[in-house]
N, C-alpha and C positions, 0 to 999 in steps of 0.2 A: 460362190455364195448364191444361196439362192432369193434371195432378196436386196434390194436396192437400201431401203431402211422397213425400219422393225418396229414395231412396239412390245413392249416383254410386260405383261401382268405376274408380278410374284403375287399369286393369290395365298396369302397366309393366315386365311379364316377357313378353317374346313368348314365343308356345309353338307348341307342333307343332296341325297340323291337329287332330287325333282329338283334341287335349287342350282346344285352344279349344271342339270340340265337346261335349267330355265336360263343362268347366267349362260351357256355358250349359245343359246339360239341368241337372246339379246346381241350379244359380241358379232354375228354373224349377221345379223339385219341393222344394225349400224357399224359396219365397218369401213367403211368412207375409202379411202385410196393408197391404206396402210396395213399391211398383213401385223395380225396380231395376234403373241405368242401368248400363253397362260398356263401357267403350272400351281396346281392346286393340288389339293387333298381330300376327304370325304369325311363327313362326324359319323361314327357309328361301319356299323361292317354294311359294306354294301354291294351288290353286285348288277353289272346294267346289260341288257339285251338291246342289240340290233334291233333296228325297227322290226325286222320281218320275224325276228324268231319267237319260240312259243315258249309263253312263260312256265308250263306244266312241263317242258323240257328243261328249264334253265332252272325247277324243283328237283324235279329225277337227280341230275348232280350236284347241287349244290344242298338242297334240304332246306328246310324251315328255318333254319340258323340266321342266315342275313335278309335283309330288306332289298327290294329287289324296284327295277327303276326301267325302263326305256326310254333308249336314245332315240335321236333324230338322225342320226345316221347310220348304215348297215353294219355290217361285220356280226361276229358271233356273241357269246355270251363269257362276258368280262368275270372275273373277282377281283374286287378292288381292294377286297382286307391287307393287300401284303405289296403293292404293285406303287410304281409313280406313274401320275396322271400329267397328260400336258392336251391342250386344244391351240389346232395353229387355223386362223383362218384367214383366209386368202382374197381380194378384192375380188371382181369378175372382170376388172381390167389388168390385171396381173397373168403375164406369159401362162406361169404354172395353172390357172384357171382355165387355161382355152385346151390343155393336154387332156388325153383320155386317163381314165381312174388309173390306170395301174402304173402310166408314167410318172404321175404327179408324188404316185405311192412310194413309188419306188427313189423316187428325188429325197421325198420325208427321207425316209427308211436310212437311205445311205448318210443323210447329213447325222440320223442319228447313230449309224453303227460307227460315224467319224468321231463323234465325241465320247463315245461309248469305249471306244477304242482308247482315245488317248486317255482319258481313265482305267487302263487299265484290264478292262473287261473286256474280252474275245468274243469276234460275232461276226455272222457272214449272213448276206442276201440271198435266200432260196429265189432262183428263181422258176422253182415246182410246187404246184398244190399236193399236199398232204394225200393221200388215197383213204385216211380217216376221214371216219361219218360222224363223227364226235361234233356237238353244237358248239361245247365247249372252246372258245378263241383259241387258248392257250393248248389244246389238246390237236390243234388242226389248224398246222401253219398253213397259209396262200403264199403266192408270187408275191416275192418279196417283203416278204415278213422278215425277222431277223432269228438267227438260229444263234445260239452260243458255242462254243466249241465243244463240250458234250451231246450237239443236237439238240436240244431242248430249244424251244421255242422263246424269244427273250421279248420280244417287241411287236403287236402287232395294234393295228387300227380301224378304224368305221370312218367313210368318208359321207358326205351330203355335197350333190349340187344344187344352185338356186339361184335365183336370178342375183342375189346378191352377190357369190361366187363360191367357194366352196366350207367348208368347215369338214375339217378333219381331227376327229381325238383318237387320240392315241393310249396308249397303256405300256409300260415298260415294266420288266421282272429285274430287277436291278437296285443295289444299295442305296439310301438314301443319299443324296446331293449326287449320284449318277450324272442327271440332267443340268446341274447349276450350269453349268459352260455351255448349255445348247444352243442360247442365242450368238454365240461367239462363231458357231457353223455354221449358222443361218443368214447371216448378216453380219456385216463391218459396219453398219452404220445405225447404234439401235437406240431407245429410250424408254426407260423404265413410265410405265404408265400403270394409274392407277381410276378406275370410276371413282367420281364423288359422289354420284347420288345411288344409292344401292336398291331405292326402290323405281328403277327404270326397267329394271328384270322380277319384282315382287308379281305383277300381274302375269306371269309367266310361268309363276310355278302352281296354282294351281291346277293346268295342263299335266303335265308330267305327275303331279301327286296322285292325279285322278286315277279309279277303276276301270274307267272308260280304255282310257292310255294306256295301261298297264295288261291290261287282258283284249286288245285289239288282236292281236293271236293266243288263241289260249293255249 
């Protein structure tokens, strides 16, 4: 397992892009000495870009159709209309936080092809980048993304380091309640946690709503 104890947010309020972004920096700069899991949803079709990618790319494929968001952490360019969302983040006193990105990635990755598995659903750890140029996440596995047993790319992620320690979201292609079992891979010892005060991440989303944030690569 890769945690000692856990905190699990069942986030069961979808929310707007900027605000699922705002709540995971929140979760990430108060994270105290307990990695915390969070599986949410999104209101509306949305789709979010990697810090670095450019949003006139992440239009070419996707089109005017959804509302469009940047993360705070890398990776490529998500769609969220059809996908389960989960954010796990990690203390900077936690083992997993001192390993380089694609160890840590690779730790995620397997706990989730472990519960993926015993639901059911086939899937294996590439451990080769794709030789597509596609911005698209889901069109251009990396190491250790998860592959389904047609090849198709099933699970990939954007990680952030900081002095707090890390935050990683994730994306899975996969049936609803896929994930419900995931904190059961992650940890033997967990507790359902939930915020009471909801406006501790409110000053946060303006950040993420903004043009500024949004067209930082155009």
């Amino acid at each position: 397992m890769l945690f000692e104890k856990l905190k699990v947010w069942r986030d069961n309020e979808s929310r707007s892009g900027p605000e699922n972004m705002a709540v995971d920096e929140w979760l990430m700069k108060s994270v105290g000495d307990t990695a915390v899991l969070r599986l949410y949803s999104w209101m509306g079709d949305w789709v979010s870009l990697g810090y670095f990618q450019s949003l006139t790319d992440a239009r070419k494929i996707f089109g005017e159709g959804p509302e469009y968001v940047r993360r705070w952490t890398g990776g490529g360019i998500v769609d969220h209309r059809n996908d389960l969302t989960y954010t796990l983040v990690i203390p900077r006193s936690h083992e997993l936080a001192g390993k380089r990105g694609n160890e840590s990635y690779c730790a995620i990755h397997r706990e989730i092809a472990r519960c993926l598995g015993e639901g059911g659903i086939g899937c294996d750890l590439t451990p080769d980048d794709s030789t597509s140029d596609s911005a698209a996440c889901f069109e251009k596995p990396v190491a250790w993304d998860l592959l389904g047993d047609d090849g198709r790319k099933l699970a990939g992620a954007g990680q952030r380091r900081s002095r707090w320690g890390v935050l990683h979201q994730g994306s899975v292609m996969a049936r609803k309640g896929a994930l419900d079992e995931l904190p059961n891979f992650l940890s033997g010892d967990y507790e359902a946690f939930v915020p009471h005060d909801r406006e501790v991440w409110t000053e946060l989303i303006p950040k993420f709503a903004s043009a500024h944030w949004l067209e930082r690569v155009s």
